[in-house]
Biotite code that builds the C-alpha atoms (Angstrom):
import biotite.structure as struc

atoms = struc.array([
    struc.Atom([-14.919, 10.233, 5.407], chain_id="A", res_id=1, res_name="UNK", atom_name="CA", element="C"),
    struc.Atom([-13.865, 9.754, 9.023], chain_id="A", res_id=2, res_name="UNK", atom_name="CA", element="C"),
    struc.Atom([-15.669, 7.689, 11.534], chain_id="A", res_id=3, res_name="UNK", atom_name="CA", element="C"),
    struc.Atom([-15.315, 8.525, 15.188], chain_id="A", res_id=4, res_name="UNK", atom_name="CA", element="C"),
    struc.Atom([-13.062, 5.571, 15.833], chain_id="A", res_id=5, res_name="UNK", atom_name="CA", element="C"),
    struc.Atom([-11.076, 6.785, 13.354], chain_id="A", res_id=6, res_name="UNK", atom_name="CA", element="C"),
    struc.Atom([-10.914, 10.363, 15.088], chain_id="A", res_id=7, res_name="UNK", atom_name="CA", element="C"),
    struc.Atom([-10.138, 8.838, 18.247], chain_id="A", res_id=8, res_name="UNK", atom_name="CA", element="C"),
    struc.Atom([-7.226, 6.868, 16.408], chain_id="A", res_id=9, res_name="UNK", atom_name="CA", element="C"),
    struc.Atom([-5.794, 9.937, 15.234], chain_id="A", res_id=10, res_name="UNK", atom_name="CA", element="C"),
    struc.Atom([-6.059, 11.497, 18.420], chain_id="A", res_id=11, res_name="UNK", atom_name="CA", element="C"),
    struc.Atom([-3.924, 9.121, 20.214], chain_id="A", res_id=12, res_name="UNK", atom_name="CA", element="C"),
    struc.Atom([-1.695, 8.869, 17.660], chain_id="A", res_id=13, res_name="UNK", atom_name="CA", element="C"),
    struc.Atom([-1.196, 12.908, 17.593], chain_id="A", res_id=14, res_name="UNK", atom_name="CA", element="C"),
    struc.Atom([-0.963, 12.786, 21.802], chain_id="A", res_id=15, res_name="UNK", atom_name="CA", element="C"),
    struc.Atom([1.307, 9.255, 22.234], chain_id="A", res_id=16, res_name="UNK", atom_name="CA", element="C"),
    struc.Atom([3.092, 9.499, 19.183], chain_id="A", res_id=17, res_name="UNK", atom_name="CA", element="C"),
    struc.Atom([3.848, 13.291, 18.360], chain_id="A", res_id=18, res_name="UNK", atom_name="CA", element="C"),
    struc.Atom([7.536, 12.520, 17.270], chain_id="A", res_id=19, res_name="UNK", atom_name="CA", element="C"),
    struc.Atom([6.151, 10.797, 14.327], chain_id="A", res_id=20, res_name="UNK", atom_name="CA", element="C"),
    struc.Atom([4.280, 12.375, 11.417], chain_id="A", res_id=21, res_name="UNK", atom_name="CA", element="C"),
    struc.Atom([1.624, 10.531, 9.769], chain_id="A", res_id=22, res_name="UNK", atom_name="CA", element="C"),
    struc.Atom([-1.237, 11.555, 7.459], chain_id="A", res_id=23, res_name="UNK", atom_name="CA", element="C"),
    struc.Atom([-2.859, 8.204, 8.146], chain_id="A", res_id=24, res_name="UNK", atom_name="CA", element="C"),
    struc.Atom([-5.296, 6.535, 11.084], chain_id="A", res_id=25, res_name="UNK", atom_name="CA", element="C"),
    struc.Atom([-3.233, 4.254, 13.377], chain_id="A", res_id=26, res_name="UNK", atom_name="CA", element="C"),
    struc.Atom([-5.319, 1.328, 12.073], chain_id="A", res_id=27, res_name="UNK", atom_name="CA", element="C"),
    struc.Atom([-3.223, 2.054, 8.457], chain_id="A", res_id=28, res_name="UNK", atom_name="CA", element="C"),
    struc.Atom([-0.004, 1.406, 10.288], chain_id="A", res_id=29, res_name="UNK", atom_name="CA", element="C"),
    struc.Atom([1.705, -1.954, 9.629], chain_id="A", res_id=30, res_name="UNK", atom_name="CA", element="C"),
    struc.Atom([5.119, -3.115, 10.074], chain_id="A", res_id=31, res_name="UNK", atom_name="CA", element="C"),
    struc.Atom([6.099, -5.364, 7.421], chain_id="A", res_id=32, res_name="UNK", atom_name="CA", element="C"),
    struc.Atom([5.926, -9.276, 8.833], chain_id="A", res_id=33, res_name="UNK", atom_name="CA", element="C"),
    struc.Atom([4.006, -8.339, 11.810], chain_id="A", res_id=34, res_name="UNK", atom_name="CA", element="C"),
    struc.Atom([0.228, -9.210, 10.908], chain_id="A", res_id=35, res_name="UNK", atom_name="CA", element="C"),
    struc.Atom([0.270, -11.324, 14.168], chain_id="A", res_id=36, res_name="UNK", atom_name="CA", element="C"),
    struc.Atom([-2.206, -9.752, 16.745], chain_id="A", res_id=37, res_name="UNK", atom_name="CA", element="C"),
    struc.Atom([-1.609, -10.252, 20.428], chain_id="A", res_id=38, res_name="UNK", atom_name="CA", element="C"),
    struc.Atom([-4.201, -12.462, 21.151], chain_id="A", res_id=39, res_name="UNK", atom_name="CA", element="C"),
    struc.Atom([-2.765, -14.961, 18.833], chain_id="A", res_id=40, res_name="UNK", atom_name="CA", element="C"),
    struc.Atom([0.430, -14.839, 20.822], chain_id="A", res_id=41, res_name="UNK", atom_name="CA", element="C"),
    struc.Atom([-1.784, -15.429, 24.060], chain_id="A", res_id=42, res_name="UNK", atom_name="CA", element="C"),
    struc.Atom([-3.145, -17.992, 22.676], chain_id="A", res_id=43, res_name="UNK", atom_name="CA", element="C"),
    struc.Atom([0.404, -19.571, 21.604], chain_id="A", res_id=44, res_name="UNK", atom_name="CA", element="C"),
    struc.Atom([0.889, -20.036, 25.281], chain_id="A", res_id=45, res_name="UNK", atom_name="CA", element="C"),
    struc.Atom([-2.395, -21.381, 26.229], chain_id="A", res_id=46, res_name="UNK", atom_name="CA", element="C"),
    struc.Atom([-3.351, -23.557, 23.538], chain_id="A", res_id=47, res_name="UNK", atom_name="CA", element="C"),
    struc.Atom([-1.867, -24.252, 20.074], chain_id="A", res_id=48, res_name="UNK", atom_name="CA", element="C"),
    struc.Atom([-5.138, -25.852, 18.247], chain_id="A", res_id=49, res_name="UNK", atom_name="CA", element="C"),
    struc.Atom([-6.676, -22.647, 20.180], chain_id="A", res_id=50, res_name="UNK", atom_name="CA", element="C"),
    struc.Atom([-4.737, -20.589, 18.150], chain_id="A", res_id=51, res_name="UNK", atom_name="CA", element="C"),
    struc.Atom([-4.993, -22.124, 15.070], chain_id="A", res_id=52, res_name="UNK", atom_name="CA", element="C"),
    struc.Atom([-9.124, -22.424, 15.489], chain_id="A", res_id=53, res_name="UNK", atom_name="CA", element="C"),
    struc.Atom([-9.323, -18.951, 16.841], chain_id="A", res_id=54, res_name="UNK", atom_name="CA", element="C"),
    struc.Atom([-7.035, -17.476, 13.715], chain_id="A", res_id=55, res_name="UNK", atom_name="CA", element="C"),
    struc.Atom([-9.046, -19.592, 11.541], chain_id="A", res_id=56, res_name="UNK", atom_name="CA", element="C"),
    struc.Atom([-12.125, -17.822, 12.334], chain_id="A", res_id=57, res_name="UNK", atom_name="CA", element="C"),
    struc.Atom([-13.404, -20.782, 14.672], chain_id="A", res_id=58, res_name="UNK", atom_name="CA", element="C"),
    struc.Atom([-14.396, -18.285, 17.494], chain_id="A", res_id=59, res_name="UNK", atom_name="CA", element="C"),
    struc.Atom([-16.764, -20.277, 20.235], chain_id="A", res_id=60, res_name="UNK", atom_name="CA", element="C"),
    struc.Atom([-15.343, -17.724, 22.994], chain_id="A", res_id=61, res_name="UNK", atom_name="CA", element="C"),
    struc.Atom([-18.444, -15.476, 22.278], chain_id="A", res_id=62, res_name="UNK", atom_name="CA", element="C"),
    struc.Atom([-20.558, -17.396, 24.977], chain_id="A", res_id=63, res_name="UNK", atom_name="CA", element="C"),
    struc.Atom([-18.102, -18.119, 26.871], chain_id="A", res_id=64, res_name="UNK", atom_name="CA", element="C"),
    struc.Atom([-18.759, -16.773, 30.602], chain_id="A", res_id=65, res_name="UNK", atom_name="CA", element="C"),
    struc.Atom([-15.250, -16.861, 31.360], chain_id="A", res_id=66, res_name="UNK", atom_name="CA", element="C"),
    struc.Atom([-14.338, -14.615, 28.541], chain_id="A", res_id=67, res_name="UNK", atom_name="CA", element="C"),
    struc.Atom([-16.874, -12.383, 29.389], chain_id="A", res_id=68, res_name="UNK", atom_name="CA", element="C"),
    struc.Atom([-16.130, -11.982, 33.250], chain_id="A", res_id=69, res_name="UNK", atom_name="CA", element="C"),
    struc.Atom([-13.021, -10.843, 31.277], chain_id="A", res_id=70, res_name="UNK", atom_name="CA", element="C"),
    struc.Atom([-14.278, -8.112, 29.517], chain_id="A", res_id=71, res_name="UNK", atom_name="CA", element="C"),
    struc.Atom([-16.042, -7.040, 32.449], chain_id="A", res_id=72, res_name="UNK", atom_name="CA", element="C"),
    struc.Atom([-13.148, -6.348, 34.360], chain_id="A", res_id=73, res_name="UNK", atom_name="CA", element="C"),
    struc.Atom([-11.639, -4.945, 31.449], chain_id="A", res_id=74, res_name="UNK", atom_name="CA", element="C"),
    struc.Atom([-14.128, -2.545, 30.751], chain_id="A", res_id=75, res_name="UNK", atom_name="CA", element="C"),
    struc.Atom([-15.266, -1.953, 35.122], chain_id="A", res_id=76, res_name="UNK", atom_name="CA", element="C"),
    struc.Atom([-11.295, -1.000, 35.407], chain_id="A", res_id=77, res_name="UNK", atom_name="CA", element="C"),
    struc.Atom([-9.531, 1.995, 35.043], chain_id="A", res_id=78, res_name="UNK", atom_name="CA", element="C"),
    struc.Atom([-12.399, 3.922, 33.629], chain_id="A", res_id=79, res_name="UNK", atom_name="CA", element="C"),
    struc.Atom([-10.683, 7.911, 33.244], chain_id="A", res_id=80, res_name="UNK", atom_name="CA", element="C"),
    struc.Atom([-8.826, 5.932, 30.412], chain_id="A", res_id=81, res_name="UNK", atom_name="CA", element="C"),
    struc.Atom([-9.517, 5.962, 27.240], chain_id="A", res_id=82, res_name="UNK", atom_name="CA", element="C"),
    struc.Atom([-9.435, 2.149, 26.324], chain_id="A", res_id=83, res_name="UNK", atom_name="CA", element="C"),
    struc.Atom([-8.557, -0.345, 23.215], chain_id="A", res_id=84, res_name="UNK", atom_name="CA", element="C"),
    struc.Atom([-6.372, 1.602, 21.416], chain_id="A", res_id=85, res_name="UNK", atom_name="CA", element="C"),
    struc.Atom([-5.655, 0.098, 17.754], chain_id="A", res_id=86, res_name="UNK", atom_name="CA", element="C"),
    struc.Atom([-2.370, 0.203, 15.713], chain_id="A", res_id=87, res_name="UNK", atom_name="CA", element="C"),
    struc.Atom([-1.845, -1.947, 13.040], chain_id="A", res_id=88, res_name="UNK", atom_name="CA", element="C"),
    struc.Atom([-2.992, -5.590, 14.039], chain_id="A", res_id=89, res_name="UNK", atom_name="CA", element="C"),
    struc.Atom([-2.508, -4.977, 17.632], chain_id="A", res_id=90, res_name="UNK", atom_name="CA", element="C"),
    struc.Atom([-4.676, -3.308, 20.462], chain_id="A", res_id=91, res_name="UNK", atom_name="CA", element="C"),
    struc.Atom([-3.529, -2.003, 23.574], chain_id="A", res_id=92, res_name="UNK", atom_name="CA", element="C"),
    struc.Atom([-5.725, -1.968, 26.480], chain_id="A", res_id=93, res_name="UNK", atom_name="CA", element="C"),
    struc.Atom([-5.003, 1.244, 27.416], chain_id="A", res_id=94, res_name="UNK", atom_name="CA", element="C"),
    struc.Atom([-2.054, 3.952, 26.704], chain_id="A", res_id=95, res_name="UNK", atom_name="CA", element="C"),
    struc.Atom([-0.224, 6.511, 28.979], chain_id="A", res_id=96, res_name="UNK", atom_name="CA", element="C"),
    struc.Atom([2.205, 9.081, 28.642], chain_id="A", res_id=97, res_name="UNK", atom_name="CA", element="C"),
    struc.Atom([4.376, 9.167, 31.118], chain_id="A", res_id=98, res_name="UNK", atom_name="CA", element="C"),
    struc.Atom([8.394, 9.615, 30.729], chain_id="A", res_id=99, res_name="UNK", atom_name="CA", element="C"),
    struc.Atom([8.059, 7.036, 28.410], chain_id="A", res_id=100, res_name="UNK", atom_name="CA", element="C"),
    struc.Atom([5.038, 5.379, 26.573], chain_id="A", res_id=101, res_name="UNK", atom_name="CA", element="C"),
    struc.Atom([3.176, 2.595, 28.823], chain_id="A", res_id=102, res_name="UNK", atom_name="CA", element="C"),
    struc.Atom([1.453, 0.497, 27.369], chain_id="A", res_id=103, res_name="UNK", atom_name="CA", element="C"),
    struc.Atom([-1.135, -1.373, 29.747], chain_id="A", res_id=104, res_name="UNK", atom_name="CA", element="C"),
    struc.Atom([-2.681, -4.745, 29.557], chain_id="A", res_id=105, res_name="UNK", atom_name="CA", element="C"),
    struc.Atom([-5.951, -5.523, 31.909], chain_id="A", res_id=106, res_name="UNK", atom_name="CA", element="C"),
    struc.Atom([-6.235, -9.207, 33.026], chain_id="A", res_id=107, res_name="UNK", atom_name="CA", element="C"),
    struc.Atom([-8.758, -10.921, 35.195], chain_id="A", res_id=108, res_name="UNK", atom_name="CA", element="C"),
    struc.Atom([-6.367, -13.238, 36.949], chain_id="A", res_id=109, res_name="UNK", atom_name="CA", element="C"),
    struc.Atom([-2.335, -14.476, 36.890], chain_id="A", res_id=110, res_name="UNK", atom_name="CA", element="C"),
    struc.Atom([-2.984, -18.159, 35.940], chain_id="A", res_id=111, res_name="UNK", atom_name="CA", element="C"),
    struc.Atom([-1.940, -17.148, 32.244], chain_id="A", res_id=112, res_name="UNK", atom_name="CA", element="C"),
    struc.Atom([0.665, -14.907, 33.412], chain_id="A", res_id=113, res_name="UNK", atom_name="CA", element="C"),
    struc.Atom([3.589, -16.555, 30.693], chain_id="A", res_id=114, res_name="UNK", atom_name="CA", element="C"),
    struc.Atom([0.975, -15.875, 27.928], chain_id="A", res_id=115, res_name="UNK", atom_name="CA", element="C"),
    struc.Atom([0.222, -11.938, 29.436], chain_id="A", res_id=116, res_name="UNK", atom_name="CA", element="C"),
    struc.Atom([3.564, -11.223, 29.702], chain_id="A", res_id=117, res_name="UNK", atom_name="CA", element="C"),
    struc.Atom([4.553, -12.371, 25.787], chain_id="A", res_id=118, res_name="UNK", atom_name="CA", element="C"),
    struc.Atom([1.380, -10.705, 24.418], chain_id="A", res_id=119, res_name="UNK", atom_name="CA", element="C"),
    struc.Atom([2.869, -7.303, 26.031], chain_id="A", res_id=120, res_name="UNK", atom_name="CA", element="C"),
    struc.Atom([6.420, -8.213, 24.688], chain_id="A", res_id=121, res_name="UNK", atom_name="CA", element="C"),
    struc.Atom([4.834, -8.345, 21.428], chain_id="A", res_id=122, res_name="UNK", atom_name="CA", element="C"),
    struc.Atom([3.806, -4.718, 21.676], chain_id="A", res_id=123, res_name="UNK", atom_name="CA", element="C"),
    struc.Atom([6.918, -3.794, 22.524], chain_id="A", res_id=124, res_name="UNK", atom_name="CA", element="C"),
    struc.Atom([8.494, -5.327, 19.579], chain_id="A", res_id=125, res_name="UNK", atom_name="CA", element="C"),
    struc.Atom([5.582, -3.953, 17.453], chain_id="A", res_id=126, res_name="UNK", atom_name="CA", element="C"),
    struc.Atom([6.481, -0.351, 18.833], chain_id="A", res_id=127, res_name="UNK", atom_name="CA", element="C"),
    struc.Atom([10.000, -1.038, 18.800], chain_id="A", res_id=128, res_name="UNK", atom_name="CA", element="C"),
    struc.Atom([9.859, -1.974, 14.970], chain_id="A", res_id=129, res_name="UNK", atom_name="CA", element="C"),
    struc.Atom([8.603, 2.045, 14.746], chain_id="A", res_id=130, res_name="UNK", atom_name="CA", element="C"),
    struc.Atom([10.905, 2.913, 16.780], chain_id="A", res_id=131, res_name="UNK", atom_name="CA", element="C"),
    struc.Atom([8.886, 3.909, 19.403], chain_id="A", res_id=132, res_name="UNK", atom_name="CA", element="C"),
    struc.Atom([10.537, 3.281, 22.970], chain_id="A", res_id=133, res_name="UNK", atom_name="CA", element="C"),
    struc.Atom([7.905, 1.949, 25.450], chain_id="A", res_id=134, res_name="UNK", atom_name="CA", element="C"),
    struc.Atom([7.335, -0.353, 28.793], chain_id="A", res_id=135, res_name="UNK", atom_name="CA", element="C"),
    struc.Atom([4.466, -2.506, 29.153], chain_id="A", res_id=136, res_name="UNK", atom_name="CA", element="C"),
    struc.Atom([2.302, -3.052, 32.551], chain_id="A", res_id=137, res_name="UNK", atom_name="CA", element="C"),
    struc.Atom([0.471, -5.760, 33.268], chain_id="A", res_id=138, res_name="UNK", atom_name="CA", element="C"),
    struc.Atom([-2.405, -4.562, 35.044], chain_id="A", res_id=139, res_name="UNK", atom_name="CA", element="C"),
    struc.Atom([-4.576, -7.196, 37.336], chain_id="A", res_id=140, res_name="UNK", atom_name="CA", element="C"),
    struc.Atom([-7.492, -5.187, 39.199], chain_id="A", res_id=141, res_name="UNK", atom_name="CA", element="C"),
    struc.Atom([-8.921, -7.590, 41.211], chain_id="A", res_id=142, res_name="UNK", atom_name="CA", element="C"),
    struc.Atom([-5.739, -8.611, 43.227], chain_id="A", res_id=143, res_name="UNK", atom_name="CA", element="C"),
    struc.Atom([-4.557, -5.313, 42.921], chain_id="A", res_id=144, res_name="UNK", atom_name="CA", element="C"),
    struc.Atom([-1.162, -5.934, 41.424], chain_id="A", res_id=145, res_name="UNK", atom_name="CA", element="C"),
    struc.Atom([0.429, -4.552, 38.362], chain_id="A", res_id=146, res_name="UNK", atom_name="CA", element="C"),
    struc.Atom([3.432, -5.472, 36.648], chain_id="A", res_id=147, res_name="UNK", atom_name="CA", element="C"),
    struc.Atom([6.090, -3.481, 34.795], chain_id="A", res_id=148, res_name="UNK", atom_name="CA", element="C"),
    struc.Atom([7.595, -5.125, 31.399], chain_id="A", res_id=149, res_name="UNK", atom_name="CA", element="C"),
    struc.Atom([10.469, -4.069, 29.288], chain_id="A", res_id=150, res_name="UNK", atom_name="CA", element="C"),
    struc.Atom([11.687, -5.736, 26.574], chain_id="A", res_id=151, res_name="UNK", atom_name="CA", element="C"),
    struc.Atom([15.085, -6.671, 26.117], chain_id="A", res_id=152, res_name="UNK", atom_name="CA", element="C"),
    struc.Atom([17.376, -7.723, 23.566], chain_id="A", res_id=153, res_name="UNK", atom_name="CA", element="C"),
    struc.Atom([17.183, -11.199, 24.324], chain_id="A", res_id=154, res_name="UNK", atom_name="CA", element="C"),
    struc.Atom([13.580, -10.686, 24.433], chain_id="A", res_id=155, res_name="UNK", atom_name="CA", element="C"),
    struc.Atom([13.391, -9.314, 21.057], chain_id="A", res_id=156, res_name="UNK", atom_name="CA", element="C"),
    struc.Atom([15.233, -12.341, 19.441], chain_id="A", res_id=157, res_name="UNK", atom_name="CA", element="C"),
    struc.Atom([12.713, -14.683, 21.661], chain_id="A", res_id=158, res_name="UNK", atom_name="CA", element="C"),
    struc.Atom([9.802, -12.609, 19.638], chain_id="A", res_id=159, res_name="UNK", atom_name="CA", element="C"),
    struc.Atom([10.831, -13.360, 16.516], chain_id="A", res_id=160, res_name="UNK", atom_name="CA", element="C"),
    struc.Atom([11.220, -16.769, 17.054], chain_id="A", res_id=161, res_name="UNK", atom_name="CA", element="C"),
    struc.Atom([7.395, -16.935, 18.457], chain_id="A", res_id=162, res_name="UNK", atom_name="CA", element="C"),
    struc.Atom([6.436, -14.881, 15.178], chain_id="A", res_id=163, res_name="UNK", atom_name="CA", element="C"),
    struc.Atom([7.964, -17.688, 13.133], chain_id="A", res_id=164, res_name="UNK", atom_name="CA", element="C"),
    struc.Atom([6.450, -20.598, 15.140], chain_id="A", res_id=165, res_name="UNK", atom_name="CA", element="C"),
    struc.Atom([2.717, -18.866, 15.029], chain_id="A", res_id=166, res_name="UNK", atom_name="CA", element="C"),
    struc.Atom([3.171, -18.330, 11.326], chain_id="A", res_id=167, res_name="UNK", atom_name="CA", element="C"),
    struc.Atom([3.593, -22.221, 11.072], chain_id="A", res_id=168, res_name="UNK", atom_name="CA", element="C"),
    struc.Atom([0.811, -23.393, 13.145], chain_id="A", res_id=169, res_name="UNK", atom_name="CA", element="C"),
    struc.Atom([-1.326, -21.064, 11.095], chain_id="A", res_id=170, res_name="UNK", atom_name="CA", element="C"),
    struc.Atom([0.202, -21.916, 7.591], chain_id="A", res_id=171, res_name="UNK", atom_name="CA", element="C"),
    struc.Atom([-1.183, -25.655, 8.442], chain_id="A", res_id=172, res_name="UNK", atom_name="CA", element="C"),
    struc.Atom([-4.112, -27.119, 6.582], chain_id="A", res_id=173, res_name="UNK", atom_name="CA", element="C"),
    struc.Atom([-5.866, -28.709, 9.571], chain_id="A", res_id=174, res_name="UNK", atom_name="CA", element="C"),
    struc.Atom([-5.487, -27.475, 13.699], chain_id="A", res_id=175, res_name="UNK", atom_name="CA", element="C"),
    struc.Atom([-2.675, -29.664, 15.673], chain_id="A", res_id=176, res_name="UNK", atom_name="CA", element="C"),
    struc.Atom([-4.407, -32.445, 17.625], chain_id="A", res_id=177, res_name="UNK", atom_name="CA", element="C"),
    struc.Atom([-5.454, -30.752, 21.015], chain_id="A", res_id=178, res_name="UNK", atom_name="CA", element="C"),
    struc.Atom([-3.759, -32.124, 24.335], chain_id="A", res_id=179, res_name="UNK", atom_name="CA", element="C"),
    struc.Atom([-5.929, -32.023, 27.260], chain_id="A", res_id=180, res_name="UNK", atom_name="CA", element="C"),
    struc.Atom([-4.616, -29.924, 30.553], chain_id="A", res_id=181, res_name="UNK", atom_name="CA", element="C"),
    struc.Atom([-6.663, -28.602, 33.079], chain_id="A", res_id=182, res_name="UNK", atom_name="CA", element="C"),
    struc.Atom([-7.246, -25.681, 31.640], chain_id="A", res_id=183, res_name="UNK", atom_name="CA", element="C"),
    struc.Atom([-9.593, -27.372, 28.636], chain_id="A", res_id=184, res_name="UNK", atom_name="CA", element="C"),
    struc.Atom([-11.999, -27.622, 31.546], chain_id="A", res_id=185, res_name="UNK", atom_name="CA", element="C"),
    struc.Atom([-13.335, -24.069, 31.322], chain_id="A", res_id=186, res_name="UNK", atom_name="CA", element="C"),
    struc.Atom([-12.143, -23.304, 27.502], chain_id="A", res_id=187, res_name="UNK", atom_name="CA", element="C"),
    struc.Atom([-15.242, -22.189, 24.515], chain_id="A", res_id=188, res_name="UNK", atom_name="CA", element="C"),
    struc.Atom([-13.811, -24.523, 22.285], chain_id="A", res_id=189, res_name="UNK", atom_name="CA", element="C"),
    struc.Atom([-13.480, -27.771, 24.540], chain_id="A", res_id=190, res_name="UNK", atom_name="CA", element="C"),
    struc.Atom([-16.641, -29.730, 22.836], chain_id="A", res_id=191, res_name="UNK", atom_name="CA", element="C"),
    struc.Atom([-15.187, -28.807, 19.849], chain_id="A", res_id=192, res_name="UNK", atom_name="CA", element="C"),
    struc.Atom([-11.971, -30.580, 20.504], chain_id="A", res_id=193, res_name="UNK", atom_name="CA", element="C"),
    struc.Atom([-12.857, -33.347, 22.747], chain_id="A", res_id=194, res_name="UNK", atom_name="CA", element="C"),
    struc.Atom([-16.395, -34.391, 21.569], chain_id="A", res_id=195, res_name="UNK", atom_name="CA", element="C"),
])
């Protein structure tokens, strides 16, 4: 039986990815090694006993207002798209077809920008796996400023080292020993680490 998200899925997958031909939703499609989703790669920038709490199923972000001033400019921006497009792991904020596919990724603010940019080279990798050629845009709507991202080969091989050092911060019994930065200010799971 089909849900409507699965509908949608197939949709998108019959208008982005015609060149392909799958009797599957997009949600079925997996590239062998790459169960990573892109948050956890965000999170690999910002905060490795983040990661490792957050992949654990240690999610305090919830009530965070921070993370949900995010998801309020995700969801005020760019409203004729369709949005959070799922394939595999991963979920795209939004998806055009242009000359090539573009795959866009809605932020609040720059001060992450390093952990942005990797989280939209990792859908690039993810597509490229498929063989799908695609860009990335980073998309900030408060300051008005996007970004265009295209992954390269030196990118690729920086990927799948990431993949390999998120696989062994999550393959650990217990979180790595959180290191304050400024940032742990405003973060869900600071009581949890520094209490």
């Amino acid at each position: 039986m089909f849900t409507g998200s699965i509908l949608i899925d197939k949709f998108y997958f019959v208008l982005f990815l015609s060149e392909f031909y799958w009797k599957g939703t997009m949600n079925e499609i997996y590239v062998d090694n790459l169960d990573i989703t892109g948050v956890q790669v965000n999170y690999y920038f910002i905060c490795k006993t983040k990661l490792w709490l957050f992949s654990n199923y240690i999610k305090m972000e919830e009530e965070s207002e921070l993370v949900k001033l995010g998801k309020l400019t995700h969801q005020s921006s760019y409203n004729r798209e369709e949005k959070e497009v799922n394939l595999g792991p991963i979920k795209f904020d939004f998806v055009k077809r242009k000359e090539c596919l573009e795959i866009h990724e809605v932020k609040k603010s720059k001060k992450m920008k390093k952990s942005h940019k990797y989280q939209i080279l990792y859908y690039l990798y993810y597509l490229d796996q498929l063989g799908i050629k695609a860009h990335g845009i980073l998309e900030y709507p408060k300051i008005k400023e996007k970004e265009k991202i295209k992954l390269t080969d030196s990118d690729k091989k920086e990927i799948k080292t990431l993949i390999k050092e998120i696989r062994e911060i999550l393959n650990k019994d217990t979180f790595p020993s959180p290191n304050w930065k400024k940032i742990c200010k405003k973060c869900a799971y600071r009581e949890f680490c520094f209490s």
